[in-house]
C-alpha positions as CSV (number, residue, x, y, z in Angstrom):
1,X,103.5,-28.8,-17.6
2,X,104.2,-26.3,-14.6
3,X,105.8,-24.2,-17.5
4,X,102.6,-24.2,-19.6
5,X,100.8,-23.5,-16.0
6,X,102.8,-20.5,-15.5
7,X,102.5,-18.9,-19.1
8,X,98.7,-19.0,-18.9
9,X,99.0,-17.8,-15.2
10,X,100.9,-15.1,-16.6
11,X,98.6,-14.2,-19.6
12,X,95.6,-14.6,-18.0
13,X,97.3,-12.3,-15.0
14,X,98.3,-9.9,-18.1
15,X,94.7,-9.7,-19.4
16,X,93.4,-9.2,-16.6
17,X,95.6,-6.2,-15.8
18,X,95.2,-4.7,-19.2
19,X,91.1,-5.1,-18.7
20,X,91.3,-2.8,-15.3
21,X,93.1,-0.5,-16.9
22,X,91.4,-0.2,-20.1
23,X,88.6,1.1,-18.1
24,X,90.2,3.6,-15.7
25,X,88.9,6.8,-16.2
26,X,90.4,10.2,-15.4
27,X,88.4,13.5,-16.0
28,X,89.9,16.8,-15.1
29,X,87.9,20.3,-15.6
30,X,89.2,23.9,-14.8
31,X,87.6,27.5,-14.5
32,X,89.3,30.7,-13.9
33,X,87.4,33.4,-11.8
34,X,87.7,36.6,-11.1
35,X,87.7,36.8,-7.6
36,X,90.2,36.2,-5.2
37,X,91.0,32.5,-3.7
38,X,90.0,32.9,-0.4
39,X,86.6,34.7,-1.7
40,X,86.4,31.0,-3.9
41,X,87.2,29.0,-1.3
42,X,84.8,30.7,1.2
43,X,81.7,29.7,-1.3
44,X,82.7,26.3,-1.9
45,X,84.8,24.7,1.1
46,X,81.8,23.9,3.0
47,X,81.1,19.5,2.4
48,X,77.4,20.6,2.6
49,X,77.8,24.3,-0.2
50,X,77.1,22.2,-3.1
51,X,73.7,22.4,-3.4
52,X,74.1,26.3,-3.2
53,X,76.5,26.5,-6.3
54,X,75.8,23.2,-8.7
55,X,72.3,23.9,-10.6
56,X,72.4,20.2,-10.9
57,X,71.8,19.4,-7.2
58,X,67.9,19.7,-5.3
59,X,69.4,19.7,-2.0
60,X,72.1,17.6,0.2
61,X,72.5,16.3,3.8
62,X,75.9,15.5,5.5
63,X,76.7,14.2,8.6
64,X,79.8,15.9,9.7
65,X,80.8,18.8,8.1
66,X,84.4,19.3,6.7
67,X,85.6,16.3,8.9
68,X,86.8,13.5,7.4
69,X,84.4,10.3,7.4
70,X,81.6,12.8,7.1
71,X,78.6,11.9,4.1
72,X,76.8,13.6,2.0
73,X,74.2,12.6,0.6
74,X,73.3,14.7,-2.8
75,X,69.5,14.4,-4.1
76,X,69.8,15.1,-8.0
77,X,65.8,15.1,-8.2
78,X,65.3,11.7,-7.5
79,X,68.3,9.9,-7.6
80,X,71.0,10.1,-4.9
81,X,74.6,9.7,-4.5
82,X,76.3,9.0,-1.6
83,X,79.8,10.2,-0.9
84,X,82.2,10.5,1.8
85,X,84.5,13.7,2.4
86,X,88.1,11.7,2.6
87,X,90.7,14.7,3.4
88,X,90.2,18.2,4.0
89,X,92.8,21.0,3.7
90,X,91.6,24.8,4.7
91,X,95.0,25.7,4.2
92,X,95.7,24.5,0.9
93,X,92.0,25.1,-0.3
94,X,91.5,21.7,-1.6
95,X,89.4,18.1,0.0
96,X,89.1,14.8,-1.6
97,X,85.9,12.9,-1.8
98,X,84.5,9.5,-2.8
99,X,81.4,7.8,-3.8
100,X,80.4,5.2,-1.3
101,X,77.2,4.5,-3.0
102,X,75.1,5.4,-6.5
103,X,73.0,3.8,-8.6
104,X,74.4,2.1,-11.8
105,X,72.1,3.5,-13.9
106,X,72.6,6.9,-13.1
107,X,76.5,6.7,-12.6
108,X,77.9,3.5,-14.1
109,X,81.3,3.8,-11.9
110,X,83.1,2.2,-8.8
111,X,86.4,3.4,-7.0
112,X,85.6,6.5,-7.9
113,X,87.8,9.5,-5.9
114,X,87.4,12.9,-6.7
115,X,89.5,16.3,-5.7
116,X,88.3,19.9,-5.9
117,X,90.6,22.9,-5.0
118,X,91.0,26.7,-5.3
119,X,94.1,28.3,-6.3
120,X,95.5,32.0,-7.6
121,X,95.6,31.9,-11.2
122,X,98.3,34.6,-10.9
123,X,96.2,37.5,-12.1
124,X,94.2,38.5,-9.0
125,X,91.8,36.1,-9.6
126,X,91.5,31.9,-9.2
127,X,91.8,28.8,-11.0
128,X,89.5,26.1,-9.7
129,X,90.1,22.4,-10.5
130,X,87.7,19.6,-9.9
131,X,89.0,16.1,-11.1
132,X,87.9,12.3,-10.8
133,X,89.7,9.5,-11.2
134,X,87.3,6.4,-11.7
135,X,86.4,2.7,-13.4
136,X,83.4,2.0,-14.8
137,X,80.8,-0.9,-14.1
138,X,79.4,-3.4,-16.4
139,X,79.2,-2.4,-20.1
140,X,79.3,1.3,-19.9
141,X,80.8,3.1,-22.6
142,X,84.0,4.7,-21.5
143,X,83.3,8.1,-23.5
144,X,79.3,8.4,-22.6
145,X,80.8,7.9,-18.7
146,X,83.8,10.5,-19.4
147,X,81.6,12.8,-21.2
148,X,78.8,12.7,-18.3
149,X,81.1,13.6,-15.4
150,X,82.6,16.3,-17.6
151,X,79.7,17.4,-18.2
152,X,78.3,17.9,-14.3
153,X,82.2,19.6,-13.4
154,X,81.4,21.4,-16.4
155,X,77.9,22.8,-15.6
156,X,79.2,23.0,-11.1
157,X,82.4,24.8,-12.5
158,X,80.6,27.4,-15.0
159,X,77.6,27.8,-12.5
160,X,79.9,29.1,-10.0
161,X,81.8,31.7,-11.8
162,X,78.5,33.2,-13.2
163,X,77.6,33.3,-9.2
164,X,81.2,34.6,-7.5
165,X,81.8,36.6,-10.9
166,X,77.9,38.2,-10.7
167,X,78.5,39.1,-7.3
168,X,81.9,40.8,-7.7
169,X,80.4,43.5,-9.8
């Protein structure tokens, strides 16, 4: 009996496993710029810049700048989402940031931790990465999710070089 006990133990632990990770998400979106890495970093280090770079975002609040524990709160036009800066790094041009709250509908995820950071791309110029790492809620469909958050990097990521590369000319 205990054997029988700790097979299913086992497969249920095993299922349940497989389950979270089936639905673990990771979306990863790059742009090279012609501009210099600290001319990059300078438009976009700022916890409260990206309203002035993402056509996506109306406007945003935060609460403490580029210190961690600080929140922003971005307004997409109606809907919010709340996040919270988690690690900041002038020196390495990078931060880390989470969602602390969003509304299912618009954004069907949880745990979700995001990183953004500027580096040389070894021509004069910089490669920026912006990357989340995520599960989804309910009965989301993994690619609709993926596809959506690729698709606002995406749209952040292209507005900004048309800005920083606009501007170098």
């Amino acid at each position: 009996m205990s054997k029988i006990l700790s097979l299913t133990s086992a497969l249920i632990f095993a299922f349940t496993i497989s389950a979270a990770q089936a639905t673990d998400i990771s979306v990863t979106e790059k742009v090279d710029i012609v501009a210099s890495p600290s001319s990059v970093w300078a438009s976009t280090k700022d916890f409260n810049s990206l309203a002035s770079w993402h056509p996506a975002i109306i406007s945003q609040t935060t609460s403490n700048a580029n210190h961690p524990g600080s929140v922003r709160v971005v307004d997409l036009g109606g809907p919010t989402i709340t996040e919270e800066l988690v690690r900041f790094n002038g020196e390495g041009k990078n931060f880390t940031y989470k969602i602390t709250q969003v509304d299912p509908a618009i954004l069907p995820v949880e745990g979700y931790i995001s990183w953004f950071s500027v580096r040389s791309n070894g021509q004069g110029g910089s490669t920026v990465t912006w990357m989340g790492n995520f599960s989804l809620v309910g009965d989301a469909k993994a690619a609709d999710v993926e596809k959506g958050v690729r698709g606002i990097y995406r749209a952040g990521l292209e507005s900004l070089k048309a800005t920083l590369e606009a501007g170098a000319q």
